[in-house]
N, C-alpha and C positions, 0 to 999 in steps of 0.2 A: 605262467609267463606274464613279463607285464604287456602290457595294453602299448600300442604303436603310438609314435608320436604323433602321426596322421588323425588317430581317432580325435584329437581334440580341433583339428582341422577342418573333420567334420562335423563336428558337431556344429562348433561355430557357424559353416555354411550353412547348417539346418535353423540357427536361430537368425542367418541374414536372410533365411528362403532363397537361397541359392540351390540350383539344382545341380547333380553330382551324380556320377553312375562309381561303383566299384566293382571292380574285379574279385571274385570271392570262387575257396575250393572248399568245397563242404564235406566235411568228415563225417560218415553217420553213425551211431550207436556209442556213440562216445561218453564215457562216464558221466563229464559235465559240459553244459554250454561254456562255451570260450574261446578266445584269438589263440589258436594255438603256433600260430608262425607266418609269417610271410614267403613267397617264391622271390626268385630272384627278379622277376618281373616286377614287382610288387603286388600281385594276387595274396591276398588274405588267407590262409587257410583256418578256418571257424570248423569247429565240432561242435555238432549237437547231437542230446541223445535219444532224437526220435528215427524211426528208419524212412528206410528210401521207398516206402510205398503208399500208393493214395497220395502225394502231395504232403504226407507229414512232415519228412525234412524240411521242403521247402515252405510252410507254413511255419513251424517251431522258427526257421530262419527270420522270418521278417519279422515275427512276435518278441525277436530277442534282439534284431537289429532296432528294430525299433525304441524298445528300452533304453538300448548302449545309446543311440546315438540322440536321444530323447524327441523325436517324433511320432509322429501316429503312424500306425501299419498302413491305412489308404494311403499314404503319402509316399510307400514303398514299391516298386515294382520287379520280378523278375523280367527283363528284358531280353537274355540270350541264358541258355542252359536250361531252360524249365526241366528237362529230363536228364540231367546227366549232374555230372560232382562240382563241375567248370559253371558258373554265372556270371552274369553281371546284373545287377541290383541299382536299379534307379532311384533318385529323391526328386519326387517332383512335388514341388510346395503348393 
């Protein structure tokens, strides 16, 4: 799938240091890391292919947001969902 038009949105906001939270549903065990689709909210849906135990999903999550979005993982935070598929993901510069 390609990549949201938002993602270059934020990115930008991570090179003005602007801070930004997203809405993200994390699919686990999934072949490969990737944006696999939006909600009609505009919730993210991202697969990764670590599982849902120990914090691996959610770690694998911000080691590969961070990538996409080209900042550093301290500078990402789970804010709401730490235990469940539903998050929201901080950028605090």
């Amino acid at each position: 799938m390609d990549e949201p038009v938002e993602l270059v949105y934020y990115r930008e906001k991570v090179k003005q240091d602007q801070s930004f939270s997203l809405k993200i549903k994390v699919m686990t065990n999934c072949p490969e890391a990737g944006i696999k689709g939006q909600l009609a909210d505009g919730t993210w849906k991202i697969g990764v292919p670590a599982i849902a135990q120990r914090g691996e999903a959610n770690k694998f999550l911000l080691q590969w947001l961070a990538g996409v979005l080209g900042c550093k993982i301290y500078q990402l935070k789970i804010i709401a969902g730490q235990h469940t598929s539903h998050k929201i993901v901080q950028f605090i510069p």
